[in-house]
N, C-alpha and C positions, 0 to 999 in steps of 0.2 A: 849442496844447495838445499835449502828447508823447503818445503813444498807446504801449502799450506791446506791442511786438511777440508774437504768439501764438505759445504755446511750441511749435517742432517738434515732430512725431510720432517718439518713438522709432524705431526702426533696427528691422529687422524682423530676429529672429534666427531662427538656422539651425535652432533643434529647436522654436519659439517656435509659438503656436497661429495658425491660419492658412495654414501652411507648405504647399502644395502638395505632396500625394502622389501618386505611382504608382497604378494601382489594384493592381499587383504589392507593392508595401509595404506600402499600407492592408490587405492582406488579409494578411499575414504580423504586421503590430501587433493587427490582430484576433485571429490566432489565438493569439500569444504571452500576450495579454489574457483572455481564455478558457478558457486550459487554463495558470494559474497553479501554481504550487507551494501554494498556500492553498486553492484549488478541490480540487485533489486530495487531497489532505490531508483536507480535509473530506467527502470524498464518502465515505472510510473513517473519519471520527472516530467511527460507532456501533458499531466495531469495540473500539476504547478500552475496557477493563477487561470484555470478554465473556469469560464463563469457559464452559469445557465438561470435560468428562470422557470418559477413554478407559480403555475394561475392565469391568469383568475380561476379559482376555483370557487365553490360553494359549499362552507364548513358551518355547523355550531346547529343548534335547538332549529327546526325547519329549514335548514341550509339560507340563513338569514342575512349571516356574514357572508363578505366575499375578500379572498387574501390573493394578494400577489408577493411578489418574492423575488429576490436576486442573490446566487447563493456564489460566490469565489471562493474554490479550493485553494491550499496555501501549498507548502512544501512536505512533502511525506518526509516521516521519519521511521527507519527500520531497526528492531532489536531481532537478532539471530540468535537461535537457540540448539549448540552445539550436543545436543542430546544422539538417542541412538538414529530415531529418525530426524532429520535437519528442518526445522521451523524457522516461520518467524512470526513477527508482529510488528504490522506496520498501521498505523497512525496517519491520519490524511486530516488537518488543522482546514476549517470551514467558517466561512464569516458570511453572516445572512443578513439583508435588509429587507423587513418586511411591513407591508401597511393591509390594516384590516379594516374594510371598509363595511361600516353598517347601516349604509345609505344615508342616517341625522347625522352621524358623524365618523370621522377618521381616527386609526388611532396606530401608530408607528411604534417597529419593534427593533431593536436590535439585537439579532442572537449571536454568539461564540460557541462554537462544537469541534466533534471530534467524528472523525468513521475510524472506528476497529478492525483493519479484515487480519484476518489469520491465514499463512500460506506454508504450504509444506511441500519439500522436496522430495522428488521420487525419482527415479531410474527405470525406463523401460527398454525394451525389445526394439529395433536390434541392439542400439548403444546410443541411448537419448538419456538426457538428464529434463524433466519436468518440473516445473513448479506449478501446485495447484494452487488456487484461489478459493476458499470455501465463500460461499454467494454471502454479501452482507442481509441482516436480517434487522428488524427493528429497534433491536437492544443493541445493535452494533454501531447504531449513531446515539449520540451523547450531543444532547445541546441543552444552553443557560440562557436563558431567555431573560433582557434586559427590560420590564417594563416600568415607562416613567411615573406612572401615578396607581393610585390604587384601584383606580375605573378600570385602568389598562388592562392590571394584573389579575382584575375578576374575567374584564372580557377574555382574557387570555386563555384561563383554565373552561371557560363556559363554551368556546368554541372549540378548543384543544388542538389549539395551536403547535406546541407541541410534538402533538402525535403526526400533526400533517408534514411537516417541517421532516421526520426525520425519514416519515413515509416515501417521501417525494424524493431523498436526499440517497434512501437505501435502492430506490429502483433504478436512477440515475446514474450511480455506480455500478450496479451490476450488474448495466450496460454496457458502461466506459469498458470493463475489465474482460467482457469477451469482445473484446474490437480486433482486429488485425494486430493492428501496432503495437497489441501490449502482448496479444496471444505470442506474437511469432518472437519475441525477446526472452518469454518465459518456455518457453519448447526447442532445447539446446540441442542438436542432431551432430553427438560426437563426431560420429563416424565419415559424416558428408564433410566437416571442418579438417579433419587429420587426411585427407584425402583431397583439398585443396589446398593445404597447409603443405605435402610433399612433392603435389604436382612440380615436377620438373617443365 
């Protein structure tokens, strides 16, 4: 009676499960696995459609104007950056309606912008993965200011619009980003997870 020979064990491949790691690798696929472009991204998604409001205030030559404002965040967008230390860049899309009132007359703005923050990942004592937030600063907000006539766009630059828009815009964030809710998502405490992770 023929028997029929038992089929080999496939070939063990090079990225295949199994594979013997470093513990210098294993901790570097840990940390790239942990501090995802999807992780962060989410650790700000309750940022997504927050609106706030900036004003009345009193801006331009004798504080003559008076601006109000309503500014809605959009959806953050993250670029990770697999270098020696792990970055990223994340992008937070803003849409502002603004009216600047000079007592004779009104004059309405629509702006589109950007916040810049930059965040970097770090590893501390005992067995924590961090992500820092470096504080937004005034070149870190980016906005285009929509005005509809040429009166508009002189009052615009005469009161510096502008500068107030992104002033109000950088303090307000880096607010948001030491709140509870974003702190305790970005401060990952290995060690207390793999120890509720095994609890029997």
């Amino acid at each position: 009676m023929t028997q029929t020979p038992p089929t080999p064990a496939p070939a063990a491949r090079g990225d295949g499960p199994g594979r013997p790691l470093s513990y210098e690798e294993f901790g570097r696929r840990f940390l790239e696995y942990a501090v995802s472009e999807e992780r962060v991204a989410a650790a700000f998604g309750e940022l997504t459609g927050a609106a706030f409001d900036i004003g009345p205030i009193r801006v331009g030559p004798a504080r003559l104007a008076k601006v109000v404002a309503h500014v809605r965040l959009g959806i953050p967008r993250v670029h990770r950056h697999l270098d020696e230390v792990i970055s990223f860049d994340l992008v937070l899309p803003l849409r502002v309606g603004m009216l600047v009132d000079l007592g004779i007359d009104r004059h309405r703005f629509e702006v589109d912008g950007t916040v810049h923050l930059h965040l970097t990942a770090r590893t501390a004592e005992p067995l924590r993965v961090l992500i820092e937030i470096a504080e937004p600063r005034l070149r870190d907000v980016r906005v285009n200011v929509a005005a509809g006539t040429k009166r508009a766009q002189l009052l615009r630059v005469l009161v510096g619009v502008d500068h107030e828009i992104r002033r109000f815009v950088a303090r307000y964030i880096a607010t948001e980003i030491r709140k509870p809710h974003i702190a305790s998502v970005l401060d990952i405490d290995v060690a207390t997870r793999l120890d509720q992770a095994w609890r029997l």
